[in-house]
N, C-alpha and C positions, 0 to 999 in steps of 0.2 A: 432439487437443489443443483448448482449448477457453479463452476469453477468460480465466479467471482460473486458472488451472492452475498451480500452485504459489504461491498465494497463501493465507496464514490468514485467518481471521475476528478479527479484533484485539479481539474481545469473547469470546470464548469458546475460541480458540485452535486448532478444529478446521481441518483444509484445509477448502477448498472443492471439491465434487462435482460435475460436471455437470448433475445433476439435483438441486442444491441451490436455493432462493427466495433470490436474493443481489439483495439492494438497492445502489444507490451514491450517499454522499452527493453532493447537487445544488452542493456548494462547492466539495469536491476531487476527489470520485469517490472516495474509499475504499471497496472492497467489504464488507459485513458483512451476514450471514444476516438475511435478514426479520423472524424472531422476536428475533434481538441488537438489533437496530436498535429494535426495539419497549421492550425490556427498560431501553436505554440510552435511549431518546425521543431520542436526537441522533444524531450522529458522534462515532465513541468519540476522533476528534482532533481535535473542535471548539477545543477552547481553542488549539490551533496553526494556525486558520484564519488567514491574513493573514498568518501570518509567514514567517521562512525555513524554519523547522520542520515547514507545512505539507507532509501527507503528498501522493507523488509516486506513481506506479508507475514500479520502478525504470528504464527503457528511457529515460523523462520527466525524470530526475535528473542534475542536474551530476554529473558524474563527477568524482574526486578527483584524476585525472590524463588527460592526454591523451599517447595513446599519441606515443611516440616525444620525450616532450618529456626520457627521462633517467631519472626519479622514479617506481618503482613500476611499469612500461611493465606493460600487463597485467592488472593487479592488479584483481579482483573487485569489485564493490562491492553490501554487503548493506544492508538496511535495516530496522532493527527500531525498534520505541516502546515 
């Protein structure tokens, strides 16, 4: 297993491979391939920099409930843009 493992490229859609060139933005840390990143010249979630929208890696993300509180106990939490 290896740091981005089951994470996409939010520019181009593919997973990410161990032996892929993955860049991360210096704002959020979104990971995206070397050559996307080039393509896009930014963070493909710049315009969500600063806000609550700004991208998280999931583990980093308020969860929408906290277990035991009743509501959803459990319940997954996915994240897409």
């Amino acid at each position: 297993m290896f740091f981005y493992e089951g994470y996409n490229c939010p520019v181009c859609g593919k997973p990410f491979r161990e032996t892929d060139d993955i860049v991360t933005c210096p704002e959020c840390g979104a990971p995206h391939h070397r050559d996307c990143w080039k393509q896009e010249g930014h963070c493909h979630f710049a315009a969500d920099h600063g806000t609550d929208q700004q991208w998280k890696r999931p583990e980093e993300a308020k969860p929408e409930s906290v277990p035991g509180s009743g509501s959803a106990q459990g319940k997954a939490v996915s994240y897409t843009h």
